[in-house]
C-alpha positions in Angstrom: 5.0 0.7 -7.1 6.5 2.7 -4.4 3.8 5.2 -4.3 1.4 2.6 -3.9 3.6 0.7 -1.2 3.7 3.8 0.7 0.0 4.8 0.6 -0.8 1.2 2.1 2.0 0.9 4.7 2.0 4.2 5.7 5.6 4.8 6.1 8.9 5.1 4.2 10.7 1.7 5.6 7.8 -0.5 5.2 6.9 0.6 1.7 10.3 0.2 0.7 10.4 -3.4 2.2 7.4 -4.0 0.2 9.0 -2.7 -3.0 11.9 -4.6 -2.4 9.8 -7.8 -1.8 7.2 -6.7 -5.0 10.4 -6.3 -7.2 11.7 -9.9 -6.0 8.5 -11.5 -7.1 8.0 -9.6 -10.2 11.1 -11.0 -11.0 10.5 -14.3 -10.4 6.9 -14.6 -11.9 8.2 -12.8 -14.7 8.3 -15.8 -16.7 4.6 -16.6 -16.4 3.8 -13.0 -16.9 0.9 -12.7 -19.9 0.8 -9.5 -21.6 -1.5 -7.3 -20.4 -2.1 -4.3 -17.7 1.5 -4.6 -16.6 0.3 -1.3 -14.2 -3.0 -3.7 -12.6 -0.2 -6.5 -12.6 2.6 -5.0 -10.3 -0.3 -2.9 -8.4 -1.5 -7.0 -7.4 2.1 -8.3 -6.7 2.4 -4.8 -4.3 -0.8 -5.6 -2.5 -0.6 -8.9 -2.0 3.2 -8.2 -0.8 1.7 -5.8 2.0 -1.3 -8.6 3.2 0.9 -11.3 3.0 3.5 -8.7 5.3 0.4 -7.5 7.4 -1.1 -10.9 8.3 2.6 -11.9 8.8 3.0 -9.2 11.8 0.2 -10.2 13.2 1.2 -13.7 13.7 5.0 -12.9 15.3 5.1 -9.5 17.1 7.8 -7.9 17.3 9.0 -5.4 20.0 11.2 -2.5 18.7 14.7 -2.0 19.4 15.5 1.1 21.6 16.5 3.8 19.9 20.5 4.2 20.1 21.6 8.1 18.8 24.9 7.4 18.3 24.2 4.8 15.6 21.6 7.2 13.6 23.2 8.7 10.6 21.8 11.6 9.5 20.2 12.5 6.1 17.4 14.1 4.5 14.4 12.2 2.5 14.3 10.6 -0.7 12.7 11.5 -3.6 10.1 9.2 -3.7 9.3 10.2 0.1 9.3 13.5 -0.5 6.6 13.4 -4.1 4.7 10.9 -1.6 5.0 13.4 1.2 3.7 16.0 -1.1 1.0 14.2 -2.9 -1.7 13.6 0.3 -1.2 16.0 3.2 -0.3 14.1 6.3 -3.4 14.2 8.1 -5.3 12.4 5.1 -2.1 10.6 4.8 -2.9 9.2 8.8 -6.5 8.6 8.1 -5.9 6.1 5.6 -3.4 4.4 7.6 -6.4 4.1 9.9 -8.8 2.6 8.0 -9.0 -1.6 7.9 -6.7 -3.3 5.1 -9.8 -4.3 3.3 -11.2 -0.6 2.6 -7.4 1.0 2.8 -6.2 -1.1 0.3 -9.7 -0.5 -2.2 -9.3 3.1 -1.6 -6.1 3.5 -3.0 -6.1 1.5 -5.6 -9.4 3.2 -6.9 -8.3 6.9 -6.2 -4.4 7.3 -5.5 -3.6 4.7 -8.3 -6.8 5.1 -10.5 -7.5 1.5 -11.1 -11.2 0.9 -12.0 -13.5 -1.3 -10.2 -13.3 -4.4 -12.4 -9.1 -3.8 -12.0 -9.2 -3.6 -8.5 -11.4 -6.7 -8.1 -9.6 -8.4 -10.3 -6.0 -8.1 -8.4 -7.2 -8.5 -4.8 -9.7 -11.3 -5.8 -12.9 -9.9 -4.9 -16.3 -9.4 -6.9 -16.9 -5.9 -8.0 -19.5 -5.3 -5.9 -17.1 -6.4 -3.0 -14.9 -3.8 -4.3 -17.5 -0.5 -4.9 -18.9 -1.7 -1.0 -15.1 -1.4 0.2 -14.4 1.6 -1.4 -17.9 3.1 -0.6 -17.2 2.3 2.9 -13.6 3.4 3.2 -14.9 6.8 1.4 -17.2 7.4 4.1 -15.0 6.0 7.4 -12.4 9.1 5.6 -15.0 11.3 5.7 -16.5 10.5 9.2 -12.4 11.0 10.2 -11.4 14.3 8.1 -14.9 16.1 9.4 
C-alpha cells in the first residue's frame, strides 16, 4: 500500500496520509469485502484515497506554515522511504509526479504495482481501452520527459 501511496503522491508525508486514510477505510469496508484480489482491492481503496485527497486540495488551498528550526527534530528515513527511495531513481521518481493524475495513476498501477489492464480498469472505473490509452500516453509523456 505504502509503495503505491508514495509513487502517486510523490512524497513521504502525503503517502503516509494516504496509508493512514487507505488503512481506515479498509477497515471499515472490511465487512462488505468479497473474497477476491485482496492486492487489486487495497491498490483501489489507495487510489481512490489519493483522488478523493487530490481533488480535495484543489478545492481549499492551503498556504504552508514557515519553517520554524527549533521545532524540527532530527532523524533519518524510514524503511519504507528508503526501499521507495531505492526502487525508481529520483529523477524518474519527479517525472511521474509530473504527469496528470489520470496517466500517473495508470502508470503505476500497470508497471510499479503490476496490475493488468482489466485490474486497473476495474479499480479506477474506467474501460480497458481508457486504461491502455492512459498508460500509453503517460508512457510516452515519461519518455518525452527522461529524453
Amino acid at each position: 500500500m505504502y509503495s503505491v501511496a508514495y509513487r502517486l503522491a510523490g512524497n513521504h508525508s502525503d503517502a503516509e496520509d494516504v496509508v493512514q486514510e487507505s488503512l481506515l477505510r479498509v477497515k471499515r469496508g472490511l465487512v462488505n469485502y468479497t473474497p477476491g484480489s485482496l492486492q487489486g482491492w487495497l491498490a483501489r481503496i489507495v487510489t481512490n484515497v489519493f483522488l478523493d485527497e487530490t481533488r480535495r486540495r484543489k478545492r481549499r488551498p492551503q498556504a504552508a506554515l514557515p519553517d520554524d528550526p527549533d521545532r524540527v527534530i532530527a532523524g533519518g528515513p524510514g524503511a519504507d522511504e528508503e526501499l521507495a527511495m531505492r526502487s525508481l531513481p529520483d529523477h524518474l521518481q519527479s517525472a511521474l509526479a509530473g504527469l496528470q493524475d489520470e496517466f500517473r495513476v495508470a502508470v503505476i498501477l500497470c508497471d510499479v504495482a503490476g496490475m493488468s489492464y482489466s485490474e486497473i480498469a476495474d479499480q479506477t472505473g474506467v474501460p480497458v481501452g481508457t486504461v491502455r490509452s492512459r498508460v500509453h500516453r503517460g508512457r510516452m509523456k515519461l519518455r518525452e520527459v527522461l529524453t
